[in-house]
N, C-alpha and C positions, 0 to 999 in steps of 0.2 A: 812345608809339612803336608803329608797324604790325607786331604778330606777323609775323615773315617764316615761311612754310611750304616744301616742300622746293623747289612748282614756282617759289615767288618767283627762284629762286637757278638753275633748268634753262634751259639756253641753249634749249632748244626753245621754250620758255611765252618768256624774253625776245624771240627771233628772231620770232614770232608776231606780237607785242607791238608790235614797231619796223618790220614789214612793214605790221598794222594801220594804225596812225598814218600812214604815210608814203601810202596812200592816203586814208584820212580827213580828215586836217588840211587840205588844199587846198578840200576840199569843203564844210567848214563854217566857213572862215576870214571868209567874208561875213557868216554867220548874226547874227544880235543873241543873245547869251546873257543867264543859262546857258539851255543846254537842257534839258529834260526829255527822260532816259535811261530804258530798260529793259534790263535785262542778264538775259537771257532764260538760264537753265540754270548760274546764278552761281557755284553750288556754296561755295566757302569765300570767297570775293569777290579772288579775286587780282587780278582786272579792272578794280576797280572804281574803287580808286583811280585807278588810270591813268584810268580813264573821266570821274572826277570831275572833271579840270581841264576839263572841255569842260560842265557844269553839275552837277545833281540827279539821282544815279544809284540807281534802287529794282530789286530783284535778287529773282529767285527761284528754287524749287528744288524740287522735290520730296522729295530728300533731308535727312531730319531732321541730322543728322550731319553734312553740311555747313553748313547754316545756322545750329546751333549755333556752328562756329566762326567762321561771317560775324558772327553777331553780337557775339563778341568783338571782333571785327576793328572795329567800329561800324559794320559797314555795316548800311545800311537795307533788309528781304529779307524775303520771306513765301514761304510756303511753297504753291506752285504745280505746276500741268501747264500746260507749252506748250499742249497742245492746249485748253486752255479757259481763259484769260486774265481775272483776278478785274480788269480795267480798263475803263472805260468806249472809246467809238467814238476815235478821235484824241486821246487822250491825248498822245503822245509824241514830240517831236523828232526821236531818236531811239533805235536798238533796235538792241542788241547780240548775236549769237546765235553764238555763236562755240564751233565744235566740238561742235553742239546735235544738228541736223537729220539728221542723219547717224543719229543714235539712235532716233527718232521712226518709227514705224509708216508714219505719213501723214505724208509730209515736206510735202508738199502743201497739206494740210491745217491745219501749225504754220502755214508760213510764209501763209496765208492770214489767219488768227488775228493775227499780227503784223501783217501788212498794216492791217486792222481797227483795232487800237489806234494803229496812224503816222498824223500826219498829212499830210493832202494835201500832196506834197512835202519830206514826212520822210524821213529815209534808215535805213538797214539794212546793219548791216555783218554778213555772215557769211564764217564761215568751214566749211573739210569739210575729209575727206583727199580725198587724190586717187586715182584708177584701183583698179577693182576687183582688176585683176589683182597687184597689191601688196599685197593682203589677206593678214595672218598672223594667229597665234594670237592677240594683242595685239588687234586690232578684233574676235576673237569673244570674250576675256573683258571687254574695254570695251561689251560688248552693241552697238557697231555694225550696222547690217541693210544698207549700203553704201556705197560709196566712189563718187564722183561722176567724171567728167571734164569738162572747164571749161561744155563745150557742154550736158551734164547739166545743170547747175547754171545755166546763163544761162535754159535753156527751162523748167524751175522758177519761175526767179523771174519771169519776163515771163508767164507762167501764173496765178501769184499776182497779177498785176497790180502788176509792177515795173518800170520802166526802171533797164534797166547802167545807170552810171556809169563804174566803175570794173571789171573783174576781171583777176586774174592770178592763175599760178601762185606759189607759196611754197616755199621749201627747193630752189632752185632750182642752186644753185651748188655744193652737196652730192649731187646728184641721181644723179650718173654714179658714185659710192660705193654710195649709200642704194637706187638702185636691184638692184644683185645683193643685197645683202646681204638685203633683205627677200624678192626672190625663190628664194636659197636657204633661206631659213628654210625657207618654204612656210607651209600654213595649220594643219599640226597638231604645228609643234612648240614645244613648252610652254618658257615663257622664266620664268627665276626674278623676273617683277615683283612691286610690290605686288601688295597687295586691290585692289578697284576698291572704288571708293566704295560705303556701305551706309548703311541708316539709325543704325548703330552709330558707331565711331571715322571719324572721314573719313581717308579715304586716295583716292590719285590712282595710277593705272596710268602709268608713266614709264621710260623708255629709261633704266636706268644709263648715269652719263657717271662716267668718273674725274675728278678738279678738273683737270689737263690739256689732256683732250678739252674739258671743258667750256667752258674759258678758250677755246679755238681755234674752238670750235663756235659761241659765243657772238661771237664775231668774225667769223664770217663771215657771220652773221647781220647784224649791224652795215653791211657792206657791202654786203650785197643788198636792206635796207631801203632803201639811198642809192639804186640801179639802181632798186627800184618805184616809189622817188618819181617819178620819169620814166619809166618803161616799162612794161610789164605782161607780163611775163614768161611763155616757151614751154610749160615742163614743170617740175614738182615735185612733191612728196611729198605737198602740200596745194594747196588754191584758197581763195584771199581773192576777197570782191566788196564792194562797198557799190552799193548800187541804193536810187533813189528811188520813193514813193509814188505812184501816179498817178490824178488824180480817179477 
C-alpha cells in the first residue's frame, strides 16, 4: 500500500492534481502509450503515482530527504538539478514540472533543459503561483525567487521553444477569499508552518486546513477541475500550462 504523506490528504496538492489532469488528459488521449514521464523536482513522489497511469514515471530531486522517502514509496528517482539534466537529447514524452520553476535562478534556463530532454512534440505540464504581488512569508521560506502572471509564463515558455496548448489560471473560484487574506498577511509576517524541506526529515511548507475546510476546500477543487476541463480560466492563486515541444 502507498505510504499516504500529509500533502496526499491537502485539498491544495488534490485541487492541483484534478486541475492538472483535466487539462492534460485531452491532450494525450491520442498518444500510443505508456509514455515516458519526467517528474522534474519529485521530492517524496506524491505525483507520481498519479502520473503513472499515463506510462513510466523517473523523478528527481536534489533533496536527499525527499528521495529517501520516494523511494519508499517505489518510486523510481535520482537525485538531480533541473538545471543540468543526467538524460540524454529526447528522451521523454513527457515532463512534469510542477511548482519547480518558480525556485530556480534561471527559470529560463531549467525550462530550456527540459525542452532538451522532450521530444519533438512532447509536452510539458507546469505549473507556478501566481502574481507577485500575493507574495508572503510562505514563498520567501519555500525559497521562491517569483510569482509569474499567465503572460509571464506563456512568453517563458515560447522563449524556451514551446507552443501553449493549454493555460489557465488555478484556485480560481476561491480567489475573491484567498486574495485579501494573502494581501493582508503581507510579505514579513511569519505563519507557524512546517520546515521546508531539507536534506534531513522531508517535510513540505502547507497551509493548515482543519478536516472541515479541508472537506470544503477539497470540493471546490473538484468543481473547478470540471470548468478547466473546458475553459481556461481568468485569475487565481496559481497558473497551470501544458505546452508542446517544437522542432
Amino acid at each position: 500500500m502507498l505510504r499516504l504523506l500529509p500533502e496526499d490528504r491537502h485539498w491544495w496538492f488534490a485541487s492541483r492534481t484534478r486541475a492538472l489532469q483535466a487539462l492534460l488528459e485531452p491532450l494525450i488521449a491520442d498518444r500510443a502509450g505508456p509514455l515516458r514521464i519526467l517528474d522534474v523536482g519529485c521530492g517524496a513522489g506524491n505525483m507520481a503515482h498519479h502520473l503513472a497511469q499515463y506510462g513510466d514515471v523517473v523523478g528527481f530531486d536534489p533533496h536527499r530527504g525527499a528521495l529517501a522517502v520516494a523511494h519508499e514509496r517505489r518510486c523510481t528517482v535520482v537525485q538531480a538539478d533541473a538545471a543540468a539534466l543526467p538524460f540524454p537529447d529526447q528522451l521523454f514524452d513527457l515532463v512534469a514540472a510542477l511548482d519547480v520553476i518558480e525556485h530556480c535562478d534561471d527559470d529560463f534556463g531549467v525550462l530550456c533543459e527540459i525542452q532538451r530532454v522532450l521530444q519533438v512534440g512532447g509536452l510539458l505540464a507546469v505549473t507556478v503561483p501566481a502574481f507577485e504581488w500575493l507574495w508572503t512569508y510562505n514563498d520567501t521560506v519555500n525559497q521562491h525567487r517569483r510569482r509569474y502572471t499567465s503572460e509571464q509564463l506563456r512568453t517563458r515558455l515560447e522563449e524556451a521553444g514551446f507552443a501553449i496548448r493549454r493555460l489557465s489560471y488555478n484556485n480560481c473560484l476561491i480567489f475573491p477569499l484567498a486574495a485579501p487574506m494573502l494581501l493582508a498577511r503581507g510579505r514579513g509576517v511569519r505563519r507557524p508552518l512546517s520546515a521546508p524541506v531539507t536534506d534531513g526529515a522531508y517535510q513540505v511548507e502547507m497551509e493548515p486546513a482543519s478536516p472541515p475546510v479541508n472537506i470544503a476546500l477539497d470540493y471546490v477543487g473538484r468543481l473547478e477541475a470540471a470548468v478547466i476541463r473546458r475553459f481556461d480560466l481568468p485569475v487565481g492563486t496559481g497558473i497551470l500550462a501544458v505546452a508542446e515541444r517544437l522542432a
